[in-house]
TORGUSE-790716 format. One record per atom (N, C-alpha, C): residue number from 1; residue in one letter; x negated, y, z. Coordinates in Angstrom, 3 decimals, padded with zeros to 6 digits. Atoms other than C-alpha are relative to their C-alpha. Example, Ala and Ser with C-alpha at 12.3 -4.5 7.8 and 13.67 -1.06 7.14 Angstrom:
// residues 2
[1 'A' [-000.890 -001.190 000.000]] [1 'A' [-012.300 -004.500 007.800]] [1 'A' [-000.900 001.200 000.000]] [2 'S' [000.820 -001.190 -000.060]] [2 'S' [-013.670 -001.060 007.140]] [2 'S' [000.770 001.090 000.730]] 
// end
This chain:
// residues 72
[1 'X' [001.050 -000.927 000.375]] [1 'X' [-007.694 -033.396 003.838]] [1 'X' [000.586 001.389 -000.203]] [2 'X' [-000.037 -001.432 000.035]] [2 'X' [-007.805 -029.351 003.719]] [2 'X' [-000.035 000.476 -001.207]] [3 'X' [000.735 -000.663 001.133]] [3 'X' [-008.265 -027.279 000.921]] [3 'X' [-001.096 000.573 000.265]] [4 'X' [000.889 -000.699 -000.203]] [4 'X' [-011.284 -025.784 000.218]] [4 'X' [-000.433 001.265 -000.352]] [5 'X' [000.054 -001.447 -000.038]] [5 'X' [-012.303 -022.186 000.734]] [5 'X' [-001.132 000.186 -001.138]] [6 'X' [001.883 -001.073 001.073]] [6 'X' [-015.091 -020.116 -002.033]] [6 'X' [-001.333 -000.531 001.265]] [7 'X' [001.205 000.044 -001.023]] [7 'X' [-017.232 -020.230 001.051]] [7 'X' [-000.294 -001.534 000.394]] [8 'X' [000.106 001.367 000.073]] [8 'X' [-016.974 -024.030 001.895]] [8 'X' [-000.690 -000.402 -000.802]] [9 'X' [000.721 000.067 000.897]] [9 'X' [-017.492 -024.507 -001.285]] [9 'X' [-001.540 000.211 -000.859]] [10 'X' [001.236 -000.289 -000.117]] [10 'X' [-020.787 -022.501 -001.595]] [10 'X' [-000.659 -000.810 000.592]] [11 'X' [000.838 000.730 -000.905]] [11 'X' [-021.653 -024.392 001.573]] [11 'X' [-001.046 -001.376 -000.681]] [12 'X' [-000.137 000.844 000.387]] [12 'X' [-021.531 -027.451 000.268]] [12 'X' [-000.964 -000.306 -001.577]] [13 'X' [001.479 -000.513 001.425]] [13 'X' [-023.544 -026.354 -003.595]] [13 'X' [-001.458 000.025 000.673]] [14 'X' [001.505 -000.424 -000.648]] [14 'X' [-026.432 -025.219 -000.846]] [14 'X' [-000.451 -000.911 -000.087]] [15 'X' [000.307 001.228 -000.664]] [15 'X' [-026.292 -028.159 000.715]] [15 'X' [-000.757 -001.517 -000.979]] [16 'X' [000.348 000.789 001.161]] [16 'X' [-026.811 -030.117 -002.917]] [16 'X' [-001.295 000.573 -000.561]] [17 'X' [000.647 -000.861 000.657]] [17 'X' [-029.201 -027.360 -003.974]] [17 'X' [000.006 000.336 -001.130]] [18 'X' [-000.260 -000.829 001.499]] [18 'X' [-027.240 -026.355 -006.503]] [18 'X' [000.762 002.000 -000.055]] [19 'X' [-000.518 -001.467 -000.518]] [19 'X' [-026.367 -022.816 -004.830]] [19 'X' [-000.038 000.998 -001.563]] [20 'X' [000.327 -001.207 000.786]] [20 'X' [-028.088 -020.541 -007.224]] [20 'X' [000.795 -000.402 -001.352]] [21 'X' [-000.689 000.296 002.004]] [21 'X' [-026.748 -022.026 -010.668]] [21 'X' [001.701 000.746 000.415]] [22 'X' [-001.605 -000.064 000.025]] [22 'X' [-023.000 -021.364 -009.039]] [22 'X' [000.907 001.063 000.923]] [23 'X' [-000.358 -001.478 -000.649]] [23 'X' [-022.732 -018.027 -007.964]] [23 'X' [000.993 000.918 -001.037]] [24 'X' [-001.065 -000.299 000.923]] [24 'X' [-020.778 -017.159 -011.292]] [24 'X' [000.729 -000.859 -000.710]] [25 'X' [-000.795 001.022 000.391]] [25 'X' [-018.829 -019.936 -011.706]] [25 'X' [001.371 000.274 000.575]] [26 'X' [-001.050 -000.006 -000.816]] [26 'X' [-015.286 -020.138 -011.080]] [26 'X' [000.086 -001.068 000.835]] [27 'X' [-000.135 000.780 -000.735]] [27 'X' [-013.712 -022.596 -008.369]] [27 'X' [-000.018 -001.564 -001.198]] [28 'X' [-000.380 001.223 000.604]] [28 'X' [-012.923 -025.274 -011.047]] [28 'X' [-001.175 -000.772 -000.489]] [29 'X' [001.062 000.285 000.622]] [29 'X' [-016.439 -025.399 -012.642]] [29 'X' [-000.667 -000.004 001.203]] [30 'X' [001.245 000.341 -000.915]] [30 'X' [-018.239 -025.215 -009.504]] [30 'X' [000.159 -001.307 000.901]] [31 'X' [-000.428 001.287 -000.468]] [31 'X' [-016.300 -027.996 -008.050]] [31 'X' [-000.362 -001.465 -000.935]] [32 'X' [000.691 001.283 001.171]] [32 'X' [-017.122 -030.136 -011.469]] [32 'X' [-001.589 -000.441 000.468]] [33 'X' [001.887 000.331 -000.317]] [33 'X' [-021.084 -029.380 -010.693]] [33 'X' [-000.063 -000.490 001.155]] [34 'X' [000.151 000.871 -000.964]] [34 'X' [-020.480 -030.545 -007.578]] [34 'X' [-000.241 -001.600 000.104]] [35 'X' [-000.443 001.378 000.355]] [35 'X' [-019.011 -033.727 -008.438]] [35 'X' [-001.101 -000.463 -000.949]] [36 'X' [001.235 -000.063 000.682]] [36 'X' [-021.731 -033.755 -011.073]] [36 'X' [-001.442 -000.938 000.858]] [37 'X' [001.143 000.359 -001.212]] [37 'X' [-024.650 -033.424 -008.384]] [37 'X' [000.458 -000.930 000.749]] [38 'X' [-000.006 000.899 -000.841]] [38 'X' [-023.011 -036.206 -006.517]] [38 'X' [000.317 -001.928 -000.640]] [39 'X' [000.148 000.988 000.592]] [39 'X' [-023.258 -038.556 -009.440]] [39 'X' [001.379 -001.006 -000.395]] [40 'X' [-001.427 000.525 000.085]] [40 'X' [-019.038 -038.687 -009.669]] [40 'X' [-000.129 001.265 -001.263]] [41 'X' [-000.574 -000.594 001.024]] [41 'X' [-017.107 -038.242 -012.863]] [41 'X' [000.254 001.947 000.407]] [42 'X' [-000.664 -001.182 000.017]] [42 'X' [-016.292 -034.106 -013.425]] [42 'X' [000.982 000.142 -000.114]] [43 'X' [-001.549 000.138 000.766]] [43 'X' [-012.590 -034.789 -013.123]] [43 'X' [000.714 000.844 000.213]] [44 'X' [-001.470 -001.680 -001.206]] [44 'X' [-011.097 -031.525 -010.795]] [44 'X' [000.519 000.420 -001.077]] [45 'X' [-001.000 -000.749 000.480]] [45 'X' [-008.361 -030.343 -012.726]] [45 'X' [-000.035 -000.294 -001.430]] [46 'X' [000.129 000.241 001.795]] [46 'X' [-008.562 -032.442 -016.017]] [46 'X' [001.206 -000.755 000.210]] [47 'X' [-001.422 001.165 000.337]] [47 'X' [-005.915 -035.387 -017.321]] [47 'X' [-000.630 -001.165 000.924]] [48 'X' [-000.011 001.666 -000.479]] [48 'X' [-007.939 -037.844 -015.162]] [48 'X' [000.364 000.299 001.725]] [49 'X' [000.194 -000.986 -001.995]] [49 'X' [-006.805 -035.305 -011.242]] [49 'X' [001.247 -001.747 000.411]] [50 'X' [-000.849 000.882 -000.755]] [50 'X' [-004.146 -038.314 -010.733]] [50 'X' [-000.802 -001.693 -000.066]] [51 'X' [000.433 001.665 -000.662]] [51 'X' [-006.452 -041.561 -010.917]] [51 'X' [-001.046 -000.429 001.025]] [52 'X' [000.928 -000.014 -001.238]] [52 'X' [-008.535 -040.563 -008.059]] [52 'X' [000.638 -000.794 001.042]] [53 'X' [-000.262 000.928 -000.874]] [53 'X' [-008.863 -042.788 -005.121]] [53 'X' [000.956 001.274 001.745]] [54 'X' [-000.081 -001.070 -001.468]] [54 'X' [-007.378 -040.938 -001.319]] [54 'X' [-000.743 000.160 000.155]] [55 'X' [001.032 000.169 -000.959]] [55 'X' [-010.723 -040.990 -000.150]] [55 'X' [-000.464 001.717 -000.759]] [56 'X' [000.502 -001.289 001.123]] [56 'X' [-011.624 -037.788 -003.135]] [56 'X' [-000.079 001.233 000.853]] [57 'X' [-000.230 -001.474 -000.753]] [57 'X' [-012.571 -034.578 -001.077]] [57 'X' [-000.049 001.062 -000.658]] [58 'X' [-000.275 -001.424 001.036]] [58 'X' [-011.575 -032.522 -004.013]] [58 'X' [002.005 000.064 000.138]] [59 'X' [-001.304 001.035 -000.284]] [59 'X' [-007.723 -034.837 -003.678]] [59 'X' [000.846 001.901 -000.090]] [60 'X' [-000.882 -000.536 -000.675]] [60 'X' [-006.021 -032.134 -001.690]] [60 'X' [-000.360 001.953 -001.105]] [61 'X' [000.512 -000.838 001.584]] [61 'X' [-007.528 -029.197 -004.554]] [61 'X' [000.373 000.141 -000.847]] [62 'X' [-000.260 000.383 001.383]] [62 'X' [-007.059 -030.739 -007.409]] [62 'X' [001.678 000.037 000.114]] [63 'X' [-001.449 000.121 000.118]] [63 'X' [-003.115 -031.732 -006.620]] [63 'X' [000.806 001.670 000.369]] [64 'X' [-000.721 -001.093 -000.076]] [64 'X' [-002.335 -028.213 -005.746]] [64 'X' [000.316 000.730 -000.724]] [65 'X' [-000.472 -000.657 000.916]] [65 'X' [-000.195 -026.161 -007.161]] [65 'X' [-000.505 001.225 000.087]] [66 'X' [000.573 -000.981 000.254]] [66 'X' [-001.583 -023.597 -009.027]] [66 'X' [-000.313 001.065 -001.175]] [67 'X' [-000.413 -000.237 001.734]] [67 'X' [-001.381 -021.297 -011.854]] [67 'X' [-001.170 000.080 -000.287]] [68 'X' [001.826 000.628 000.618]] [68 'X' [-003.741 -021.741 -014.607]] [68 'X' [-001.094 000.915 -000.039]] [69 'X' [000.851 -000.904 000.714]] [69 'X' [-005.057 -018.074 -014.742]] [69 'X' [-000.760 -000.125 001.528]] [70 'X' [000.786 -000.172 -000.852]] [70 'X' [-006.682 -018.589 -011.253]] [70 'X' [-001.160 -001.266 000.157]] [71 'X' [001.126 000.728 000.699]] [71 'X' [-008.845 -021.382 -012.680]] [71 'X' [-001.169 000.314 -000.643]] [72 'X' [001.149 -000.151 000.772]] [72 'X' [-010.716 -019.324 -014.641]] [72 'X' [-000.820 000.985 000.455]] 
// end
């Protein structure tokens, strides 16, 4: 799996119809509402990013390295 871009990301909110709520969200929180709207735990970038399955299309996201101030 890829990482995912701001714009992907948007895509993907539309696509849930959660666009409008997550236009001032950062990447970390809009990726939670995602996961949210798709009826999976909010785990991107908590203590639970390592008991995800491979299959997770956040996976390749979440494990990246990254400093913390571009989280918020």
């Amino acid at each position: 799996m890829k990482l995912h871009s701001i714009e992907q990301l948007h895509g993907i909110a539309e696509t849930l119809g959660a666009q409008k709520q997550m236009t001032d969200m950062s990447k970390m929180l809009q990726i939670r509402s995602v996961q949210q709207s798709q009826n999976e735990e909010p785990c991107f970038a908590t203590d639970k990013n390592y008991c995800c399955g491979k299959d997770c299309e956040w996976r390749e996201d979440c494990h990246a390295l990254q400093a913390v101030w571009l989280w918020s």
